[in-house]
C-alpha positions in Angstrom: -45.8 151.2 224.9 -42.9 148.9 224.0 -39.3 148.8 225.7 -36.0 150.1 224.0 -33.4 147.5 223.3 -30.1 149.0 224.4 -26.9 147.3 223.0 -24.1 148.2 225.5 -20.3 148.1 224.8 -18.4 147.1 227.6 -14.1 147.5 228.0 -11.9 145.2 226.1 -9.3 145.7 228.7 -9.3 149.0 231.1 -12.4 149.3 233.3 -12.1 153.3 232.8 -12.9 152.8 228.9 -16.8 152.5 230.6 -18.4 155.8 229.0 -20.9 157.4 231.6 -23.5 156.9 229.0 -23.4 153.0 229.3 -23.5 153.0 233.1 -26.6 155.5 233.4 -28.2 153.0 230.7 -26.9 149.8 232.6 -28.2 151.7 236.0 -32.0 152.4 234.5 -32.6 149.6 232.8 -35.1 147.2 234.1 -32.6 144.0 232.9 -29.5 143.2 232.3 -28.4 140.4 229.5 -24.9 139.1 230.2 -22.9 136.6 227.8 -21.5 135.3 231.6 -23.3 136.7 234.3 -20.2 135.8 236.7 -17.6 137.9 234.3 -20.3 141.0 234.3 -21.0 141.1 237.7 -17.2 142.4 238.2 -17.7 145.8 236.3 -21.3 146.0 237.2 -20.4 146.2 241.1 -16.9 148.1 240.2 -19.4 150.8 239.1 -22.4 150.1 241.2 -24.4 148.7 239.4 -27.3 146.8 241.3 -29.8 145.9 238.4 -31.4 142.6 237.8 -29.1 140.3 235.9 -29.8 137.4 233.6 -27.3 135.5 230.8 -27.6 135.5 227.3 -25.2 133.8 225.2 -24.6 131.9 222.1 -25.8 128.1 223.9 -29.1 129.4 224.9 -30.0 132.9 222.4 -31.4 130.8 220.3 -34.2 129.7 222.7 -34.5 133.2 224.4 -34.7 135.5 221.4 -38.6 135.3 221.2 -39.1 135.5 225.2 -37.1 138.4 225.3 -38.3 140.3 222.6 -41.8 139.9 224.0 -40.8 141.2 227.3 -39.7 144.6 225.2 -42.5 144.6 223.3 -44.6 144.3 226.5 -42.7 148.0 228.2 -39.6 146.2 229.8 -36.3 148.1 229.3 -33.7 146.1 227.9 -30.1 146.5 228.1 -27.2 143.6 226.4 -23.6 143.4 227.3 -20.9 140.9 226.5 -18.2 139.9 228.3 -16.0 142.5 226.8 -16.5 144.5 223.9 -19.5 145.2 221.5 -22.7 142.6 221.3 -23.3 141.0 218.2 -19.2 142.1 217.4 -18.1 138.6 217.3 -20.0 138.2 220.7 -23.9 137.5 221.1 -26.1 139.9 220.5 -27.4 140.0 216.6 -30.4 137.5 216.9 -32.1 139.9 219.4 -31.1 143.0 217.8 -32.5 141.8 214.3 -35.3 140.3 216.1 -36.6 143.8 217.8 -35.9 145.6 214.5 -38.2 143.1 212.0 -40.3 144.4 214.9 -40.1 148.0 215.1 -38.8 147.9 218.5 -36.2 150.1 219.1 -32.6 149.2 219.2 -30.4 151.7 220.5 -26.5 150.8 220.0 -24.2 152.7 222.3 -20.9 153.4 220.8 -17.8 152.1 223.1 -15.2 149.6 222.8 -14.4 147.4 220.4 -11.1 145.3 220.0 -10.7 145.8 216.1 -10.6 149.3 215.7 -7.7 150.1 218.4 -5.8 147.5 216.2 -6.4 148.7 212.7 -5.4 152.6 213.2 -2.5 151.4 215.6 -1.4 148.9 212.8 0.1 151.8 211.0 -1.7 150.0 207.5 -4.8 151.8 205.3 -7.6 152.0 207.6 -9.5 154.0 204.8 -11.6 150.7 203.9 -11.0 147.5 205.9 -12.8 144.2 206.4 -14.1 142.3 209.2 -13.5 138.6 209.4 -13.9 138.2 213.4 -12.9 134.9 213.8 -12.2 132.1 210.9 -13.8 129.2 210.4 -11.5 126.6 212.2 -11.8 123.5 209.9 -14.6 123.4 207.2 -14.4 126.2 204.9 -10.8 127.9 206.3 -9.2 127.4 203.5 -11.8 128.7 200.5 -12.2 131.7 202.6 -8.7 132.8 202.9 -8.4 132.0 198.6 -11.5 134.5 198.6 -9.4 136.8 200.4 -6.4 136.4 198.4 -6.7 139.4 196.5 -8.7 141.5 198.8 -7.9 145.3 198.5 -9.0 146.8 201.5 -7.1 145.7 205.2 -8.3 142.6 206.3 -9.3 142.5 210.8 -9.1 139.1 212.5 -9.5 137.6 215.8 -7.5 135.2 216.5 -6.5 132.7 219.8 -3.1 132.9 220.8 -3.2 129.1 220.4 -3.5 128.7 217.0 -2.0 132.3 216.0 1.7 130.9 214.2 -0.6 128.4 212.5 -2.6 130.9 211.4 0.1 133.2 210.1 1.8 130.2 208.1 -1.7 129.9 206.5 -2.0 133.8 205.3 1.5 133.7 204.5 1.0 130.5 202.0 -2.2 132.2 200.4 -1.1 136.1 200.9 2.6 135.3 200.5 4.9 135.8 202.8 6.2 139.5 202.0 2.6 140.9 202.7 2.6 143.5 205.2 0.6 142.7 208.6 0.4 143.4 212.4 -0.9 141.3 215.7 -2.3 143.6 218.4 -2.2 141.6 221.7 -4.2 142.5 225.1 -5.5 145.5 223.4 -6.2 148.3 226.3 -4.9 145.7 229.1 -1.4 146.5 231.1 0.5 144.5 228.6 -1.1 145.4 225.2 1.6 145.5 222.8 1.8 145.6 218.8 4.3 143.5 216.2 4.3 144.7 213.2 6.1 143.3 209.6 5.8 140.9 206.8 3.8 137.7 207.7 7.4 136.1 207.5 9.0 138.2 210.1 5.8 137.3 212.4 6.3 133.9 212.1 10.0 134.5 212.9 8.8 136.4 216.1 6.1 134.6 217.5 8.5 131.1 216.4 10.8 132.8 219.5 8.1 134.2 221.4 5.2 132.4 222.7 2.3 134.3 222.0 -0.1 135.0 225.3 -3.8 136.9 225.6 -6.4 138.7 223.3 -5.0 138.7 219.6 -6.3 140.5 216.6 -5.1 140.3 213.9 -4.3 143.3 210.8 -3.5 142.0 207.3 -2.5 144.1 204.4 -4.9 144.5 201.4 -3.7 143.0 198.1 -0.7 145.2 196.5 -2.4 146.8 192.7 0.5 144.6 191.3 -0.8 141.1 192.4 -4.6 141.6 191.1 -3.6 142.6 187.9 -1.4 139.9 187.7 -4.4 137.2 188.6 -6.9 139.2 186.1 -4.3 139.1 183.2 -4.0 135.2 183.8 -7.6 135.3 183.9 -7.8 136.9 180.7 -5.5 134.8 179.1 -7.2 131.7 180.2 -10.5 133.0 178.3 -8.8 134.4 175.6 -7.3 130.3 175.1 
């Protein structure tokens, strides 16, 4: 009889955001997968957790996937975290899951914490229909991808490095304009976590003044009704021609 695959959300931030679900599944499971075994070992021994350990991440998934999934298939018990967060969220995680599926193993996905979600309803923007980006595409392909977005309706969610986050702003800001509506959650359910909220402009302003530090998503307003029918009169126009 095969294993179960267990996908297991660990905190973003506060150790207390473990659910007592995920540590009786991280306790009875007959291994562990850890993005970094050295970051995991931290909450696993904070909460007692004594299983074997092994690391799984995005430099050697690729050669594990097939190994692992045989072990499930074979009656092993196997449970994934990352090093903060949900797997496959951004984070290892949907090679092995789509893996076991295509295979009728059983993939269980606990529900836990997640960065984006804090950050959307905090935001104080639509959280009706949103979009995932996770992290952009640093160099090739950046660009078409935020003209795709341009005139996206629904809130936009993006991770983003403190590092390149006023760069990143000044991008949005050039393709979204500046006046569109948008909030940066930082250290989200950390000590610090705190939330700046405005126009893409008035971001810039304050993170031109203010270095920006830690974890950093990133909430963008959908395109206003005004500006897409704006761009599909022009486009109408243009056919009409």
């Amino acid at each position: 009889m095969p294993g179960i695959l267990y996908i297991v959300p660990t905190p973003v931030g506060n150790l207390a955001d473990m659910t007592y679900r995920a540590v009786e599944v991280l306790k009875s499971a007959d291994l562990i997968l850890a993005e970094d075994t050295r970051t995991s070992s931290v909450l696993l021994k904070h909460y007692g957790i004594s299983g074997r350990l092994e690391s799984h991440h995005k430099f050697n998934e690729h050669q594990n996937v097939e190994m692992i999934r045989e072990r499930i298939a074979g009656g092993l018990n196997v449970a994934l975290i990352s090093d903060a967060g949900t797997p496959g969220i951004s984070d290892p995680g949907f090679l092995l899951a789509r893996a076991c599926a295509a295979e009728g193993i059983e993939v269980q996905t606990l529900p836990g914490s997640t960065a984006c979600i804090p950050a959307i309803v905090s935001s104080g923007l639509p959280c009706d229909r949103f979009c995932f980006e996770g992290f952009l595409p640093q160099k090739k392909g950046r660009q078409s991808l935020l003209a795709s977005l341009a005139l996206e309706p629904r809130t936009m969610i993006f991770y983003e490095s403190p590092y390149r986050l006023l760069k990143t702003l000044q991008q949005f800001a050039e393709v979204f304009g500046a006046d569109r509506e948008a909030s940066v959650a930082r250290e989200i359910s950390k000590l610090h976590e705190t939330h700046h909220r405005g126009t893409l402009n008035e971001l810039i302003e304050y993170f031109n003044a203010n270095e920006p530090k830690g974890e950093i998503v990133l909430v963008v307003a959908g395109a206003p009704e005004q500006k897409r029918s704006e761009h599909q009169n022009k486009y109408k126009q243009q056919e009409e021609r």
